[in-house]
LOFI-124010 format. One record per residue (C-alpha): residue in one letter; x, y, z. Coordinates in pm, whole numbers, plus 32768, in hexadecimal, padded with zeros to 4 digits. Layout:
! residues N
aXYZ...
This chain:
! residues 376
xF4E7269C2C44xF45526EF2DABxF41128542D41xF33927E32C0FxF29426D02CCExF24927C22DF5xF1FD29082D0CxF113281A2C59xF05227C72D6CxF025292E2E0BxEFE62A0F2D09xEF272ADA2DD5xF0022AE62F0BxF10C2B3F2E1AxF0302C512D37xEFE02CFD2E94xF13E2D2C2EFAxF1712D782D96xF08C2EAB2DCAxF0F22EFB2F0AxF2392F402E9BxF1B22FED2D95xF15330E82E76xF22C310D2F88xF35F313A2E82xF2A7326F2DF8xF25D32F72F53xF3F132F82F8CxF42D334E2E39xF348346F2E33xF40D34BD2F96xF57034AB2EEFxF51135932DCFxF48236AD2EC9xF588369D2F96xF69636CE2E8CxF58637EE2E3DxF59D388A2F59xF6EF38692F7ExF72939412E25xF61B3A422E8DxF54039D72D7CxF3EB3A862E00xF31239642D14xF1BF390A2DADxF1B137BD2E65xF06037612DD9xF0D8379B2C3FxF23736EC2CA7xF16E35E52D30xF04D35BB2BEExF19435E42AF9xF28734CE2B78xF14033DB2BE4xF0ED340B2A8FxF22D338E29DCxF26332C72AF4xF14531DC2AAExF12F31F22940xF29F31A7293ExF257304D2A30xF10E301D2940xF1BF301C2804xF2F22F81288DxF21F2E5528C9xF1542E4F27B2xF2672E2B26B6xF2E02CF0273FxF1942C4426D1xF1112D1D259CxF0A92C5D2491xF0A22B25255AxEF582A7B259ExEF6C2AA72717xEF842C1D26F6xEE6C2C0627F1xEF342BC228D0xEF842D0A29B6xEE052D842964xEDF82DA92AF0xEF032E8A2B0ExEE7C2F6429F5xED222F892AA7xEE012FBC2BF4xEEE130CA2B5DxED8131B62B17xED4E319A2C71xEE9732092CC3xEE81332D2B96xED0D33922C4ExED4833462D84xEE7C33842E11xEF0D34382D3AxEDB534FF2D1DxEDE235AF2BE8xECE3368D2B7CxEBBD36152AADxEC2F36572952xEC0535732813xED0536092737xEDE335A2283DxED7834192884xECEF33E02731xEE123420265DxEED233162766xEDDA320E26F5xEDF732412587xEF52324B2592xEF6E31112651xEE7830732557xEF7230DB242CxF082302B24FCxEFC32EE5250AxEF4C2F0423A1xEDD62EFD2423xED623022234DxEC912F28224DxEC102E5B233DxEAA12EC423B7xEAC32E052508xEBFC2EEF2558xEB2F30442508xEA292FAC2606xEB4D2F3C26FFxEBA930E126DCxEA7C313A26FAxEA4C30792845xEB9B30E828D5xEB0A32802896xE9B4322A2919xEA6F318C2A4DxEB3532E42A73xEA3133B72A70xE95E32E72B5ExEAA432E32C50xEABB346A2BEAxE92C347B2C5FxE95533AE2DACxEA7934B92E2FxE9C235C52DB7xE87C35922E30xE8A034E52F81xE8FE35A230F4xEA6B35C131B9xEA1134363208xEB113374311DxE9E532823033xEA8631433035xE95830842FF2xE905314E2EF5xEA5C31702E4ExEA552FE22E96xE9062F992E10xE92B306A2CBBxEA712FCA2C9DxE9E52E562CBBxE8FF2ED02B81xE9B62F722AA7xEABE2E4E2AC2xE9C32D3F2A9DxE9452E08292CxEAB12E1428EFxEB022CD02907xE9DB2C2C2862xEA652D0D2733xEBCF2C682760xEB102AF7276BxEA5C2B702625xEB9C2BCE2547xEC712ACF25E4xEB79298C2653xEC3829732797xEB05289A2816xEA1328C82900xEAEA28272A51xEC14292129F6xEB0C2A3229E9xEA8229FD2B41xEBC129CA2BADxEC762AF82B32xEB2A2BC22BCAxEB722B1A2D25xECB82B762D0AxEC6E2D062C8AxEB462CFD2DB3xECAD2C9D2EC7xED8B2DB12E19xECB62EB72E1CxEC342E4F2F94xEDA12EB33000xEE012FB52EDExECC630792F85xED262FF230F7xEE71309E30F6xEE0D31BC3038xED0131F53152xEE6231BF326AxEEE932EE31A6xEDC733B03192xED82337D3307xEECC33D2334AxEEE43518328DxEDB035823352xEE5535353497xEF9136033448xEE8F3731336ExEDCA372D34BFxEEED3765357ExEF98385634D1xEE80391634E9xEE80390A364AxEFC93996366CxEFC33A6D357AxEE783B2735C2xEDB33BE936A9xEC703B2B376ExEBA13C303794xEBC83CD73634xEC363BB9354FxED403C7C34A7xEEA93C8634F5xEF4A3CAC3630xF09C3D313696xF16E3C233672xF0FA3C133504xF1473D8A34E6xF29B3D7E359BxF2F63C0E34A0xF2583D1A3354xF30D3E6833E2xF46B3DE833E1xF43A3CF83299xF3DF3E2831D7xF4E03F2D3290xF5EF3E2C322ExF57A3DEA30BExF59C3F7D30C2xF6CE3F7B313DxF76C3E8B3049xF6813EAD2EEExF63C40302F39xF49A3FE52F01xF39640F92F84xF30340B330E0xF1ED418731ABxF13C413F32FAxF01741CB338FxEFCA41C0351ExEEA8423335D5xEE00422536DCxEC9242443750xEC3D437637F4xEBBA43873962xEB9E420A3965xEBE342173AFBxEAAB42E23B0FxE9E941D93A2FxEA2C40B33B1ExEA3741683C53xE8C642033BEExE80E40E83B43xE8FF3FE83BA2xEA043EF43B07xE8E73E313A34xE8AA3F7B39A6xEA1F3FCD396FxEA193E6338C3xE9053EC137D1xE9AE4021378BxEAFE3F283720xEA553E653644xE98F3F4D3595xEADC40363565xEB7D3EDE34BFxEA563E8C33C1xEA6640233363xEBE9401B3332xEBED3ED63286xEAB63F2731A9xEB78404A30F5xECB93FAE30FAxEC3B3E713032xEB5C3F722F34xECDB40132F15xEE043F072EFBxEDC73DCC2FD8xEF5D3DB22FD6xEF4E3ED230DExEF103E44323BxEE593EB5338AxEF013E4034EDxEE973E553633xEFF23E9C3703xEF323F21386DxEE0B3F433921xED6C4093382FxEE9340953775xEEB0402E35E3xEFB6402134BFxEFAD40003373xF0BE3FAB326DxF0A440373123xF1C43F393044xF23B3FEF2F28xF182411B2F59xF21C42872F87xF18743B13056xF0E744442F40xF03F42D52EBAxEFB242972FF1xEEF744253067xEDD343C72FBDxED924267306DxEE15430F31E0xECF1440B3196xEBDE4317314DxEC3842623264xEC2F439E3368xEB12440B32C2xEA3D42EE32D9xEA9642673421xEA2F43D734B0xE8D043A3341BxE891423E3468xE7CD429435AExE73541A93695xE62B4189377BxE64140B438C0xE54B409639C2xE49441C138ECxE599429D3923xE656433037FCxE7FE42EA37ECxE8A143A5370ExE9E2433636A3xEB0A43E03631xEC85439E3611xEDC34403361ExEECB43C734F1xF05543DF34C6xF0E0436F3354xF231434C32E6xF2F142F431B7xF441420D31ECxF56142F531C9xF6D642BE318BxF724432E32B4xF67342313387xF7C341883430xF6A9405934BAxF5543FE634D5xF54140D73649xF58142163559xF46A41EE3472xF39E418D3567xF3D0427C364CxF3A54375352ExF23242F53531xF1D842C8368AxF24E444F36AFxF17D44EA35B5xF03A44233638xF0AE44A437BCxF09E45EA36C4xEF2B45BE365ExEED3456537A5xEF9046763878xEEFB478D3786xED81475637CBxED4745D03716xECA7456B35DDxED9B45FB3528xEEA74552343CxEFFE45B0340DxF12C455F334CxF27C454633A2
């Protein structure tokens, strides 16, 4: 009898923790099911795993809830959670923009509530895919800064339509109606207040794992990245038998660069090498990556690529680095590099082999006269 009286009297408190819940049980369900995942070496994207089991996950809590009160004449009554549950399909789940996908959902769930002859509930749908799309426009059309106000705002008005809709088919009355906006305008206040914790939060941890993981003065990857890549993909060799190739070079007669026009120069001459490697490699297969592992010194892994797959790509890449030329305090640099490739072999005992394999035929290129690649 105290639960009633007190669940009564805070609907709100209660629909808040409600949603709350909502949320952080997916976050550790979504958790659990990657895991077990990753424990059975089930290489499934995280972002699909995540759309697919948010998905049933809220359309199982939707319907779940709905068919306690179908047919009743306060089937009204979880209208909040409905308009809640886009947000989290948008939102946080951010699935792309895609109608067949959302409007199907709403259909369905109007079959399940025997709504299809009513015009009010085809103007309800409508309202719920108009509020989509507007969340859909908001995330796609707004900078890195997370648009609560904007998410908040559109929410307000799209729930405010939807409800005068629900006051039209069921005559709820006009206090209800203000009330059940009040109490949309406080859910979606915190639905979009912790959404905004997690989004902050996965910028914090993006932002630093991009600091570890990548080179200052180039932007791309830097050798602990490399060394973390190199022995994932040596290992997956060693136990699934896949194809695995890695390039190194270096930067010929760098010393002289910096020691003639100076280390800003030498910085420039970097950056400029990066932007020419990573230009072809992205035209080629953005699954190959570039790492900076010393001071003039580069690697890149080719994943699932043999010696033969990946001559064309080591040539483009000599070839255009040695005629991207530049000019610094009007003097001409031209730049040229050296190159040692080799293809994983059976006979690599550990990660030192292959890579020693490498690192001797670039000594190779450089020892015989430089800008020169060869193969080992």
């Amino acid at each position: 009898m105290l639960t009633s009286l007190v669940l009564n009297r805070t609907i709100l408190i209660t629909s808040l923790f409600f949603i709350m819940g909502v949320f952080v049980v997916f976050q550790i369900l979504f958790a659990g099911v990657k895991k077990a995942l990753n424990v059975k070496n089930n290489n499934i994207d995280e972002y699909t795993l995540r759309t697919i089991l948010g998905i049933i996950y809220i359309l199982s809590i939707l319907f779940i809830m709905q068919s306690s009160i179908t047919n009743k004449h306060y089937s009204w009554t979880f209208v909040n959670f409905q308009l809640v549950a886009v947000i989290f399909y948008t939102v946080i789940l951010n699935v792309p923009f895609k109608f067949h996908m959302f409007t199907p959902i709403v259909l369905a769930f109007m079959l399940f509530n025997s709504a299809v002859s009513s015009w009010q509930s085809w103007c309800l749908a409508i309202i719920l895919i108009l509020f989509y799309n507007s969340l859909n426009y908001i995330k796609d059309h707004t900078d890195k800064k997370f648009p609560f106000m904007l998410y908040w705002s559109s929410s307000i008005f799209f729930g405010a339509a939807y409800w005068f809709f629900i006051n039209l088919k069921f005559s709820i009355g006009n206090p209800m109606f203000l009330t059940e906006i009040f109490y949309l305008a406080i859910l979606e206040l915190f639905t979009f207040g912790y959404i905004a914790i997690l989004y902050s939060d996965v910028e914090s941890r993006t932002a630093l794992f991009k600091e570890a993981t990548h080179d200052k003065l180039t932007e791309t990857y830097n050798y602990d990245a490399f060394d973390i890549d190199f022995r994932s993909k040596f290992n997956k060799n060693m136990s699934a038998n896949s194809k695995f190739t890695m390039m190194m070079f270096d930067i010929d007669h760098f010393k002289n660069i910096n020691d003639t026009y100076g280390h800003l120069a030498g910085d420039k001459v970097l950056q400029n090498v990066v932007t020419t490697v990573q230009k072809v490699i992205n035209n080629r297969d953005p699954l190959i990556k570039l790492y900076r592992t010393g001071g003039e010194e580069f690697n890149i892994i080719f994943p699932n690529y043999d010696l033969a797959q990946t001559t064309a790509i080591v040539h483009e890449i000599f070839t255009t680095v040695n005629h991207s030329d530049m000019i610094i305090d009007g003097q001409t640099i031209h730049l040229t590099i050296s190159v040692g490739v080799s293809e994983i072999s059976e006979s690599d005992g550990s990660v030192n082999d292959f890579y020693s394999r490498v690192d001797k035929a670039l000594y190779h290129s450089k020892k015989n006269g430089r800008s020169a690649i060869t193969v080992a």
